[in-house]
DODRENTI-554662 format. One record per residue: residue number from 1; x, y, z of N, C-alpha, C in turn. Coordinates in Angstrom, 3 decimals. Layout:
REM DODRENTI-554662
  nr     n_px     n_py     n_pz    ca_px    ca_py    ca_pz     c_px     c_py     c_pz
 NUM        X        Y        Z        X        Y        Z        X        Y        Z
...
END
This chain:
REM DODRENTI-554662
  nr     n_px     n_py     n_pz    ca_px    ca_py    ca_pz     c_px     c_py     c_pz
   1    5.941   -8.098   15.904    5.935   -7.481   14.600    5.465   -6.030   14.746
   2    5.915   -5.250   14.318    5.740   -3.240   14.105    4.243   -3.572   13.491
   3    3.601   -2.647   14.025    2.252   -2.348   13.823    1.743   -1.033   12.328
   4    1.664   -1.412   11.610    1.453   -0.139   10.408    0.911    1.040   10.615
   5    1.053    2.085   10.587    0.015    3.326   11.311   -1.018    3.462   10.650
   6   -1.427    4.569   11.780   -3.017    3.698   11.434   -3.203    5.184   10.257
   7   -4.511    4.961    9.388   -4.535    5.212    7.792   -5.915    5.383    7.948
   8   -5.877    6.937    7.665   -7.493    7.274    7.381   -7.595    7.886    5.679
   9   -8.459    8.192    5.145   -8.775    8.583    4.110   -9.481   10.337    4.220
  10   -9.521   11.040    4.012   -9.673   12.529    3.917  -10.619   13.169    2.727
  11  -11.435   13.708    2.508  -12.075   14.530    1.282  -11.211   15.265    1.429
  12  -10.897   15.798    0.149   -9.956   17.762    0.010  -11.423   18.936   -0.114
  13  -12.153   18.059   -0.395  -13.371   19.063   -0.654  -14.195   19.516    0.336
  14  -14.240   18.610    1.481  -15.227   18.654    2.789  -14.308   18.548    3.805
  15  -13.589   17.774    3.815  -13.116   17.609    5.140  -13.563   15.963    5.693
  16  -14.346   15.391    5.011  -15.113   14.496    5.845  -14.087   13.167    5.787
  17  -13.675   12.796    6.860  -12.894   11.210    6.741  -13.473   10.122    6.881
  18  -12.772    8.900    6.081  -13.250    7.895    6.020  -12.220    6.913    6.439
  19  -12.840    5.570    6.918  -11.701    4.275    7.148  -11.379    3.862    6.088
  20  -11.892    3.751    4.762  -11.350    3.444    3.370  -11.778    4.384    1.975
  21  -11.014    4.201    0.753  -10.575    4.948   -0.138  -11.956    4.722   -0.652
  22  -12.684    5.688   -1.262  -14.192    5.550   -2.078  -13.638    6.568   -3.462
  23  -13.931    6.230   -4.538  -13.633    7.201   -5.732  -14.731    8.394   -5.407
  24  -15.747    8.358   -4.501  -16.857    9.698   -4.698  -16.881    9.592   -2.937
  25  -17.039   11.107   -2.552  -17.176   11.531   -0.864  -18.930   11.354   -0.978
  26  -18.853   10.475    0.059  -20.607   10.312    0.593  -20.998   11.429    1.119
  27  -20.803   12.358    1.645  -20.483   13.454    2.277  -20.809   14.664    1.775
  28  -19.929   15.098    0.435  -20.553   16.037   -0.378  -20.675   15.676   -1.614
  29  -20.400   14.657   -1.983  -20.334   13.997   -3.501  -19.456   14.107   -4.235
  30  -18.255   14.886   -4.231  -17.038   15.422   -4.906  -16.445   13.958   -5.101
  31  -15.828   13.805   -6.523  -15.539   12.784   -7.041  -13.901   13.114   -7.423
  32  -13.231   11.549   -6.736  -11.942   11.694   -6.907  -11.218   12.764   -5.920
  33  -11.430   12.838   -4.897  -11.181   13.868   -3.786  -10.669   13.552   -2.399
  34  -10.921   12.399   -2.447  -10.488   11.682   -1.353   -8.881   10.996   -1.168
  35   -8.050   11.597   -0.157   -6.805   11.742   -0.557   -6.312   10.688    0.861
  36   -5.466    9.711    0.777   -4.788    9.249    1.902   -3.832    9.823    2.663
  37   -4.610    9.539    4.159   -3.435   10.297    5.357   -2.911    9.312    6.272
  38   -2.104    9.658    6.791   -1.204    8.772    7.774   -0.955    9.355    9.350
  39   -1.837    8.763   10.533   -1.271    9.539   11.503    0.265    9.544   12.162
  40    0.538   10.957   11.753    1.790   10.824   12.714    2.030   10.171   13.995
  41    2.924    9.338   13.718    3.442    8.807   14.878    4.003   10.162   16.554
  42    3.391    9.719   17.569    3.533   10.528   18.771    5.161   10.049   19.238
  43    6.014   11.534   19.431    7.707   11.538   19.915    7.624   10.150   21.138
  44    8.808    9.591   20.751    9.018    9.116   21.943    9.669    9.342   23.010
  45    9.104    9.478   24.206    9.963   10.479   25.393    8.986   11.277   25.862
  46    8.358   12.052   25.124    7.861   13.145   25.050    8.798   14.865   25.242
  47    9.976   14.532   24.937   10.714   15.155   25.200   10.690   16.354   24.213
END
């Protein structure tokens, strides 16, 4: 079975990432700021 990529969570306000979605950044406190990212998948080949 394909493996889902892997999924971090981001502040827009700090920068600070997380493994899951929080409505407030522990970080700097900015509320509602925390935005989902997806790592790009690496070329295959490397070509």
């Amino acid at each position: 079975m394909a493996r889902r990529p892997a999924q971090h969570f981001v502040c827009q306000s700090c920068g600070a990432v997380f493994p899951k979605w929080a409505g407030r950044c522990e970080s700097c406190g900015a509320w509602n700021s925390i935005v989902e990212e997806s790592a790009a998948p690496s070329p295959a080949g490397g070509a």
